[in-house]
N, C-alpha and C positions, 0 to 999 in steps of 0.2 A: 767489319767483323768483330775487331778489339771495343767496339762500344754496344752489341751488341751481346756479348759476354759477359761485358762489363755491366750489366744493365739486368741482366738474367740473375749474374752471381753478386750483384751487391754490391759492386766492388768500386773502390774511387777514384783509382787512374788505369789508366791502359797499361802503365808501367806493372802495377801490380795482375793485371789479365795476365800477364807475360810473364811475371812472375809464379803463380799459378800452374801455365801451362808446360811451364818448366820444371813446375814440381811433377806434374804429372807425365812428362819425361821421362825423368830420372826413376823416378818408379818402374815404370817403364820395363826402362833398359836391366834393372836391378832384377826384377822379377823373370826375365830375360835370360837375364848372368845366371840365377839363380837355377832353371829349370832341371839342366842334366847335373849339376851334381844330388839336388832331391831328388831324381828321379833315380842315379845310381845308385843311392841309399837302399830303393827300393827294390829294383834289379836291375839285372845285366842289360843292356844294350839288346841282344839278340832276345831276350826272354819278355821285353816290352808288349804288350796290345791295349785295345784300347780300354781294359781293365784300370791300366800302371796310370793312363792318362787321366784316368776319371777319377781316379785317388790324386794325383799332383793338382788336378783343377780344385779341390775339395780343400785341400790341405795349404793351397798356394789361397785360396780367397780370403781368410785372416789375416794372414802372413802381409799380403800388400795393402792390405790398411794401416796394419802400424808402421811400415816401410814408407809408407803414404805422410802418415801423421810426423814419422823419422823427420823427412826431407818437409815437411812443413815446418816443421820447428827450425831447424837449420836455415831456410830462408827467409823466416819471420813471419811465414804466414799461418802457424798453427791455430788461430783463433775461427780461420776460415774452413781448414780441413780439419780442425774437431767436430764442424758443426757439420763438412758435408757426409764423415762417416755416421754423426747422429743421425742424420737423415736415411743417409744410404738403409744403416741398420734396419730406421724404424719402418722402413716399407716391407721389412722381412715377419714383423709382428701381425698377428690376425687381428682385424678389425671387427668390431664388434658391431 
């Protein structure tokens, strides 16, 4: 599985897959931690439907790419996750 990953994402060692899916972890878990306090921002607990949810989802997809990009730089693998948010981005652009 770690060399078919590795193989897919470009990558040189299985150490750095690992590395990777670590970043994507932490992300994760961040965006996780993060949920009820932006969503308390937004309102109360009892006053939630799925209005409040579909603004957190909206608001939370920027938010974990540069959270994304955060935890790449801190493990060294920023050069990997600048190129996979360029990517990610570019499939949001109309093709011509």
């Amino acid at each position: 599985m770690l060399n078919k990953l590795k193989n897919r994402w470009n990558l040189k060692s299985g150490w750095q897959v690992v590395i990777v899916l670590l970043v994507f972890t932490c992300t994760g878990f961040t965006v996780m931690f993060l949920k009820e306090p932006i969503l308390s921002l937004i309102a109360a607990k009892e006053e939630r439907n799925w209005i409040f949810t579909t603004i957190y989802y909206i608001l939370i997809f920027p938010v974990y790419f540069i959270i994304l990009l955060f935890y790449g730089f801190i493990f060294g693998q920023s050069k990997f996750f600048l190129g996979f948010v360029k990517k990610t981005f570019s499939r949001f652009k109309r093709k011509k």
